[in-house]
N, C-alpha and C positions, 0 to 999 in steps of 0.2 A: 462286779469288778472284773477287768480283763486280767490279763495275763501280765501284761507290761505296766497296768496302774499296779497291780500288786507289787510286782516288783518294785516299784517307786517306794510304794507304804513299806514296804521292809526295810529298804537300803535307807530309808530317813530316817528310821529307829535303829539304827548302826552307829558306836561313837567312829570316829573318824582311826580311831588306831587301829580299828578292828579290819586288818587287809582280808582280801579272799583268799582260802588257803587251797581248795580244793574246787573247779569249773570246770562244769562241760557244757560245750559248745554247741548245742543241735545236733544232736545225739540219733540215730536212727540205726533198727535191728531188725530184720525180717529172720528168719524163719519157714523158709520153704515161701506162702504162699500168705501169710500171716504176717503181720507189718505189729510188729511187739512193741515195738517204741518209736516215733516219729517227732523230729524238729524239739527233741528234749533237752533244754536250757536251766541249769540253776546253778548256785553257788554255794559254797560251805565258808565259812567264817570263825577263825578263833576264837576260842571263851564262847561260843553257841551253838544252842542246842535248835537243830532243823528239824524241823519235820516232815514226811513226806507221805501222805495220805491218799488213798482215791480207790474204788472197788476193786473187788478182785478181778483180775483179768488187766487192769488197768495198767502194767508196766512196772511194777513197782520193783518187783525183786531182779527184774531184768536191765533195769536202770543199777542198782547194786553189783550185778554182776560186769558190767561194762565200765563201771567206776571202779570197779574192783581189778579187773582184767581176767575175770572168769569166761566171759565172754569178749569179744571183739568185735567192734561196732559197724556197718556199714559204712556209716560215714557220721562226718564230726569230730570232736574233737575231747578227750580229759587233758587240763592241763592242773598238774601239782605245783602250787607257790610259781606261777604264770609259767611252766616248765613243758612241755608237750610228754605226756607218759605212753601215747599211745601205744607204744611196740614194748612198752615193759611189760612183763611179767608178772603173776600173780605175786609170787615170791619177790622181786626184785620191789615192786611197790611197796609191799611189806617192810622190806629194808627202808625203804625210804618214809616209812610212820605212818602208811596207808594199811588199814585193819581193818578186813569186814568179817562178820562173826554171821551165823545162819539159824536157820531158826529153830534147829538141832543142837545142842551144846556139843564141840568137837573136844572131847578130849581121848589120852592117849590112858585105855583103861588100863593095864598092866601096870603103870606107871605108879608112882604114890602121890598122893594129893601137891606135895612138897615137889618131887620130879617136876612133873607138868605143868610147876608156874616155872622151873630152874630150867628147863628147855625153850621156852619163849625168851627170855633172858638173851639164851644163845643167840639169837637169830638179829635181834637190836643192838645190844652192843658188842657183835664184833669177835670175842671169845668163849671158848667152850662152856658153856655149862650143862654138856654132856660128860665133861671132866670134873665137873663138880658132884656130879650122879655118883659116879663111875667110884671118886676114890674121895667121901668126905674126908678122911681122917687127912689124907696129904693134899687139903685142898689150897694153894696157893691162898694169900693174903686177898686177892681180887677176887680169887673166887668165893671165900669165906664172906667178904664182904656181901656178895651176889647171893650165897645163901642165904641170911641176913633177911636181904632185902626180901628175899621170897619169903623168907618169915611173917616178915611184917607185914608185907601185900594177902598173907592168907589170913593173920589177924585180923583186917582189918575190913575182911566180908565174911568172920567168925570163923573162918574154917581152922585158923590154927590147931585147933583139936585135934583134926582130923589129918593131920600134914604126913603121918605114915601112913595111912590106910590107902590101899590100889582106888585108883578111881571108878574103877568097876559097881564097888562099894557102898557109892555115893547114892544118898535119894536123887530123884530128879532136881527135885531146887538146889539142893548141893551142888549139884552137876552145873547148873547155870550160873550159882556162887562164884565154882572154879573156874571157867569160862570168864566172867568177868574181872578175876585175879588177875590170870593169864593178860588181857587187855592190859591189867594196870603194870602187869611187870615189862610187858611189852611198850610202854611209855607212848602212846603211837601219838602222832601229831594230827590226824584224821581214823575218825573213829566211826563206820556202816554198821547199823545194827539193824537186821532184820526179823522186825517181830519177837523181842527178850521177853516179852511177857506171857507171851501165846500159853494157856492151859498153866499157870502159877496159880496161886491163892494170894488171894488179897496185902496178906503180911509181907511175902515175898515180894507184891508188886512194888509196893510201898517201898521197901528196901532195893530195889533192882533203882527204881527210880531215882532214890536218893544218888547211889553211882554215879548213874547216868549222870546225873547234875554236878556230880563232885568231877568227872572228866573234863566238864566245859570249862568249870570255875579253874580248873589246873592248866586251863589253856589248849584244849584239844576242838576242834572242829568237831561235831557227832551229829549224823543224819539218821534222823529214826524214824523207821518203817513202822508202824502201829495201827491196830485196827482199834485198839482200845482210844478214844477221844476221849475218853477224863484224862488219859493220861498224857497224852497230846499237847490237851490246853494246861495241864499242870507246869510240866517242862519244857515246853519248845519255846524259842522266842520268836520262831516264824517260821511258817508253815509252805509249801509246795502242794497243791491236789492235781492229782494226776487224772484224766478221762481216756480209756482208751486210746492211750501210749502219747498223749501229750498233755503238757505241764496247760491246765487251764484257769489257775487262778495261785495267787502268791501275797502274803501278807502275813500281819500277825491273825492270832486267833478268831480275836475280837474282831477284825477284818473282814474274815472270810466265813463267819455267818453270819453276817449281810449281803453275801456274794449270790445272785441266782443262780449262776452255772454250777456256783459249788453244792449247792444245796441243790439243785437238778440233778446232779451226778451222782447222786446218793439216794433219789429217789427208789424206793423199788429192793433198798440192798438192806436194810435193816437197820443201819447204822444213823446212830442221832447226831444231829451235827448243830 
């Protein structure tokens, strides 16, 4: 399968409501003398779960970073809800419901589990919920409410328990837990995830996954970087594989292992496809 018939076989499994939320346009990034990404084309889609696959070395996290505006592309184009972002900023995208998470859980450890989902809060809608931190007891009615919500956002990947304790504290899966709290308080309208499951256990995986799927279902665009293929073919509803910095085949799952170049591209790397 090519690149462009792929394309076809995914956009025909698209109901027609489902616009493009997040596109980039042939995308290219060098790196001194090293060409990281080249003529890179795909799209994101609300209520779907993307996938974006290909060996290592192949572009993956650096395609993330230029959707993200970690990086700045040579040339090409991101455009958000058909909007050109190219000159926004990591943070300013973020305002705008653009969320890439790394494959490190970033949280803020001094913080208490309960903080660290009430600071992303701040950053989405607009008001402090550094002032929410700062003086529970005189917490405005909006901010109380905003606590609230952080409440519930920490019950509902179990951590409520754990909603005083610094996040220092935290196991690692916990830590990834709050990490995708964080997401959920942050409502974001596109959602990058690179590599959420890297070194979990199984139970964890099982549950990160569920997430994952409950973001699309609430309406969020979510492009996931994974080396894990069961978990790939569980939740994406169409997939991107990347070969040495360009998008070479595009489908659903079932698609793209009948694909030669995809299953060429894999040759050698260990990975079942």
């Amino acid at each position: 399968m090519t690149s462009s018939q792929g394309g076809a076989a995914a956009d025909a499994g698209l109901d027609a409501g489902d616009g493009c939320v997040l596109e980039a346009q042939q995308l290219k990034k060098r790196f001194g003398g090293l060409v990281a990404v080249q003529d890179c084309s795909l799209s994101l889609r609300s209520h779907r779960v993307t996938g974006l696959i290909g060996p290592n070395g192949a572009g993956k996290s650096t395609v993330l970073d230029l959707l993200s505006g970690v990086e700045r592309q040579d040339d090409g184009h991101v455009l958000l809800r058909g909007e050109s972002i190219d000159r926004m900023s990591t943070h300013a995208r973020a305002r705008r419901g653009l969320i890439r998470t790394f494959q490190d859980p970033r949280v803020w450890p001094y913080l208490t589990t309960l903080e660290n989902v009430l600071v992303v809060g701040d950053a989405k809608s607009g008001y402090s919920g550094w002032a929410a931190i700062l003086r529970h007891r005189r917490a405005t009615a909006r901010q109380a409410a905003n606590i609230q919500r952080a409440v519930d956002v920490l019950s509902a990947v179990e951590l409520e328990h754990m909603r005083d304790r610094r996040a220092r504290e935290l196991s690692g899966g916990q830590a990834r837990l709050l990490a995708f709290a964080r997401l959920a308080m942050a409502n974001p309208e596109v959602v990058l995830l690179d590599e959420p499951l890297a070194g979990v256990n199984p139970i964890l995986a099982d549950r990160l996954l569920e997430l994952i799927r409950g973001m699309a279902e609430r309406g969020a665009a979510v492009l996931l970087v994974e080396h894990n293929m069961e978990a790939i073919e569980r939740v994406c509803d169409s997939v991107f594989v990347m070969s040495e910095g360009r998008v070479i085949g595009t489908g659903t799952w079932e698609e793209l292992r009948q694909s030669e170049a995809v299953v060429e591209a894999y040759l050698g790397t260990g990975a079942r496809v």
